[in-house]
C-alpha positions as CSV (number, residue, x, y, z in Angstrom):
1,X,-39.6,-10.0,-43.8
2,X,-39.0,-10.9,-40.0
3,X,-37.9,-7.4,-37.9
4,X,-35.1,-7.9,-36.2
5,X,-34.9,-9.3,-32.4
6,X,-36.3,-6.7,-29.5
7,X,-33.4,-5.4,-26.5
8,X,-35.5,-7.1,-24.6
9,X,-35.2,-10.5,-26.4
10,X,-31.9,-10.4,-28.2
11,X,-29.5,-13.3,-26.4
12,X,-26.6,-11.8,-24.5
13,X,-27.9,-8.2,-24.6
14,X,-28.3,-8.3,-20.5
15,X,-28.0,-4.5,-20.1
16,X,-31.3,-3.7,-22.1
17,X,-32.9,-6.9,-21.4
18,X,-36.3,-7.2,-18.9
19,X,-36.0,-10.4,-16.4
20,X,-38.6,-13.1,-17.1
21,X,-41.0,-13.7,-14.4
22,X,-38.9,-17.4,-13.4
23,X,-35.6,-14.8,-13.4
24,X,-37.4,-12.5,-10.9
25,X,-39.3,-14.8,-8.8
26,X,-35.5,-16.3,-8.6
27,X,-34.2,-13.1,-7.2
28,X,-37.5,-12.2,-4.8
29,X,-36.6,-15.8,-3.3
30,X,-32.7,-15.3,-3.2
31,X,-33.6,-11.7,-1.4
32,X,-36.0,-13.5,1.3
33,X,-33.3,-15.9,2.2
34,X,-30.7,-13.3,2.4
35,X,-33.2,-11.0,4.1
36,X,-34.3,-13.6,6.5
37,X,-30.6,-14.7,7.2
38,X,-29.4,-10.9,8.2
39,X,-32.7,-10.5,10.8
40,X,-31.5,-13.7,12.7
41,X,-27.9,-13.4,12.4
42,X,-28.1,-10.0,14.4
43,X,-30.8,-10.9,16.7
44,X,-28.9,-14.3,17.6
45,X,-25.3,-14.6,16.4
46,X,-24.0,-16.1,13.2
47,X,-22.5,-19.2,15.4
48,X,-26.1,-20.2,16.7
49,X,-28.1,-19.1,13.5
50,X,-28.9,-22.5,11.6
51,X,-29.9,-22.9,7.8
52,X,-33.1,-24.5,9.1
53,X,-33.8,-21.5,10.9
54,X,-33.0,-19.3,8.1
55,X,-35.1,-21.8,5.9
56,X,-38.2,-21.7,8.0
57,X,-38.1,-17.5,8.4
58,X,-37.7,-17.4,4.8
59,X,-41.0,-20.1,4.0
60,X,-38.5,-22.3,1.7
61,X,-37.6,-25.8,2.3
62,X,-34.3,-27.0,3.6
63,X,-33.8,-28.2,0.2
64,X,-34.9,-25.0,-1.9
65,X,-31.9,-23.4,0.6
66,X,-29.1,-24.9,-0.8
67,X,-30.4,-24.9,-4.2
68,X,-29.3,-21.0,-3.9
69,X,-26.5,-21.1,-1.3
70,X,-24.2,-24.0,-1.0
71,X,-23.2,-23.1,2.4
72,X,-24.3,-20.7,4.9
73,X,-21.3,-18.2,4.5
74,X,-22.9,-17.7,0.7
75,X,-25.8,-16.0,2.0
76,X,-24.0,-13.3,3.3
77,X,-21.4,-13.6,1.4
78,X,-22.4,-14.3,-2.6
79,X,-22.8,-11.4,-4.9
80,X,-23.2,-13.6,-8.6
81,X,-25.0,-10.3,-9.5
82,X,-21.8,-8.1,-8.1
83,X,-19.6,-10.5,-10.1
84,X,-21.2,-10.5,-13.4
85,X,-21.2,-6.8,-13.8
86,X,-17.7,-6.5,-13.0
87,X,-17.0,-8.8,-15.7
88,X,-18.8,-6.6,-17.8
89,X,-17.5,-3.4,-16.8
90,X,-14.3,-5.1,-17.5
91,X,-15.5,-5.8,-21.1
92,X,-16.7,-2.6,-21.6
93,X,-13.4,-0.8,-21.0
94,X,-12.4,1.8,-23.8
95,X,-9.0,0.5,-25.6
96,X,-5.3,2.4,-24.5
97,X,-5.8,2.4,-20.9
98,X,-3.0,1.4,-18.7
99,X,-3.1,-0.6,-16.0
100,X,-3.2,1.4,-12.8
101,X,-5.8,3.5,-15.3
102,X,-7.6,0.2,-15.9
103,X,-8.1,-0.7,-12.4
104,X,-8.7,3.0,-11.3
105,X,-11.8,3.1,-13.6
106,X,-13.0,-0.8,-12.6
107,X,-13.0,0.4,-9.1
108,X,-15.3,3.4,-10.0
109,X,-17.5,1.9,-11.3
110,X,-17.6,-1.4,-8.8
111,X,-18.0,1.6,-5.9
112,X,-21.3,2.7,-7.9
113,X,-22.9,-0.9,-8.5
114,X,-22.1,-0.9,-4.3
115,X,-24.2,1.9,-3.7
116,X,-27.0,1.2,-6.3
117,X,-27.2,-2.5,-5.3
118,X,-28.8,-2.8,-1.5
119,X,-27.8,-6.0,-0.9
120,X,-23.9,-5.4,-1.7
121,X,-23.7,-2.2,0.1
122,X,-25.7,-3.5,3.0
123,X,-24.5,-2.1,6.1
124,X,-25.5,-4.9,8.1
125,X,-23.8,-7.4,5.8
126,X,-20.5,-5.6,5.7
127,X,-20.2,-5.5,9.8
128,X,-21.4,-8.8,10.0
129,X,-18.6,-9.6,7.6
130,X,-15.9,-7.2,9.4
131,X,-16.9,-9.3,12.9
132,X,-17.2,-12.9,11.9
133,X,-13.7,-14.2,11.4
134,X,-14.9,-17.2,9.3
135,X,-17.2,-14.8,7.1
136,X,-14.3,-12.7,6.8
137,X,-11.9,-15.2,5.4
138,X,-14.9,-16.4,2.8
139,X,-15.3,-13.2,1.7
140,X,-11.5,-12.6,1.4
141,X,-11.4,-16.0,-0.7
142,X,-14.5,-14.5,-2.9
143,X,-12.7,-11.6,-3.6
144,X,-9.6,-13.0,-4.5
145,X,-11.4,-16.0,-6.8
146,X,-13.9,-12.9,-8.8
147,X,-10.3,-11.1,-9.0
148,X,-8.5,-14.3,-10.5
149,X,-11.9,-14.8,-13.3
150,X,-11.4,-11.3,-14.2
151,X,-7.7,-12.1,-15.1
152,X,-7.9,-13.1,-18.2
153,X,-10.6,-10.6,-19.3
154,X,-7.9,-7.9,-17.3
155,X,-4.3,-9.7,-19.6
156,X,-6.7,-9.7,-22.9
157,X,-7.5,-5.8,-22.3
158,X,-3.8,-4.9,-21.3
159,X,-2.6,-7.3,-24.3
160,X,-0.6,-9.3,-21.7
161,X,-0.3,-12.9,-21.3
162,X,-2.8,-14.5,-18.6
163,X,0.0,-16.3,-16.6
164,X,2.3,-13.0,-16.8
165,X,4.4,-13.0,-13.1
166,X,4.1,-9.1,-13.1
167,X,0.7,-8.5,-13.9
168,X,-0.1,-11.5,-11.0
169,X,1.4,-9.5,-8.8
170,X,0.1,-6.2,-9.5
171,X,-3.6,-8.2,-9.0
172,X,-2.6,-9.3,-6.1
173,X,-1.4,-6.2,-4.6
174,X,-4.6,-4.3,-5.6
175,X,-7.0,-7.3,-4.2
176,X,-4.7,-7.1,-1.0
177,X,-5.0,-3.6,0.0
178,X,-8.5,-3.1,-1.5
179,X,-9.6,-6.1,0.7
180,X,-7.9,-4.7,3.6
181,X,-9.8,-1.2,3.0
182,X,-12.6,-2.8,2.6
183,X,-12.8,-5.3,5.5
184,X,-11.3,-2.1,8.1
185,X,-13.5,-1.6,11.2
186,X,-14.4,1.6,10.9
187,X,-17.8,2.5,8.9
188,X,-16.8,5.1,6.3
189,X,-19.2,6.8,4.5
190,X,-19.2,4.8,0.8
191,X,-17.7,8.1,-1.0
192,X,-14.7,8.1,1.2
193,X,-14.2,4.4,1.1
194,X,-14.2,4.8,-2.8
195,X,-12.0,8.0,-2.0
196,X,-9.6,5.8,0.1
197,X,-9.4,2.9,-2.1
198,X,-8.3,5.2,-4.7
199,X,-5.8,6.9,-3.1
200,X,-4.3,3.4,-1.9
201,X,-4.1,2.9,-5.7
202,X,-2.4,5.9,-6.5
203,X,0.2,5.2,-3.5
204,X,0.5,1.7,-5.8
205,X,1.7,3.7,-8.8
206,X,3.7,5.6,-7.3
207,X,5.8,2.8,-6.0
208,X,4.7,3.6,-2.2
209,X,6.8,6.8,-1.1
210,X,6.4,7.2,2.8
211,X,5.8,10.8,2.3
């Protein structure tokens, strides 16, 4: 009798399941780009840093480059990782929870993959995002499109109808001032930004009394 499939092997069980060595020498190359793209974007500008240049610091071709980033925004913007996980927190979601509930919990738990995940909650990347007006309308986009996939995982949970007007608007409310919060100049410590971005909520759900 065959035993049954390992964690580790079992298709679609990512949370328990060990990266194969093409997976992580996937990621150590994605890293080295983004790593490499960081050091000569502060030393030298965003503006003047070029993908060759990033490409040569990083030892990959010009080619092997846009295989992982289509553009040069994407390395300091993309976060497929960051995406992924909120559509499975998402998925994970206990049954019953409203939606101000729903989104209060998704930003939880987004807020801890941000301070567990270096690259995401990379100082550096987040003021070169807050300064770089183009970087900061790509991100802005990003967030909105991750928002938008999670939509229908967010209507199937709250047993609404994707294309329902009102909970479009409530999305877009929430991406709006979380983006805002998120994009602010000041560097907050990553509890109080959580803390902030919570309390924004809350100011949602309570139909946004002035005092």
């Amino acid at each position: 009798m065959s035993s049954a499939p390992s964690t580790t092997d079992a298709p679609g069980n990512s949370p328990g399941r060990r990266p194969g060595l093409r997976e992580q020498q996937k990621a150590r190359t994605r890293n080295t780009i983004r790593e490499a793209a960081l050091r000569l974007i502060s030393e030298h500008g965003y503006a003047k840093t070029t993908v060759e240049q990033i490409a040569e610091a990083a030892g990959v071709s010009h080619t092997t480059f846009f295989r992982y980033f289509p553009t040069k925004e994407q390395v300091v913007i993309g976060g497929e990782h960051f995406e992924t996980e909120s559509r499975a927190i998402v998925g994970s979601m206990p049954p019953g929870l409203g939606h101000f509930d729903l989104i209060r919990r998704l930003f939880t738990e987004l807020h801890r993959l941000t301070v567990d995940d270096p690259w995401v909650g990379n100082p550096l990347r987040m003021q070169l995002i807050r300064s770089e007006p183009l970087l900061q309308k790509t991100f802005q986009a990003e967030s909105e499109r991750m928002m938008t996939g999670m939509r229908q995982l967010i209507a199937d949970h709250l047993g609404r109808d994707a294309d329902d007007f009102a909970l479009g608007v409530f999305l877009d409310a929430v991406a709006g001032v979380t983006f805002r919060l998120a994009t602010e100049g000041d560097d907050n410590p990553a509890d109080l930004q959580i803390e902030t971005t919570l309390r924004a909520i809350d100011l949602l759900e309570q139909g946004l009394p002035l005092d």
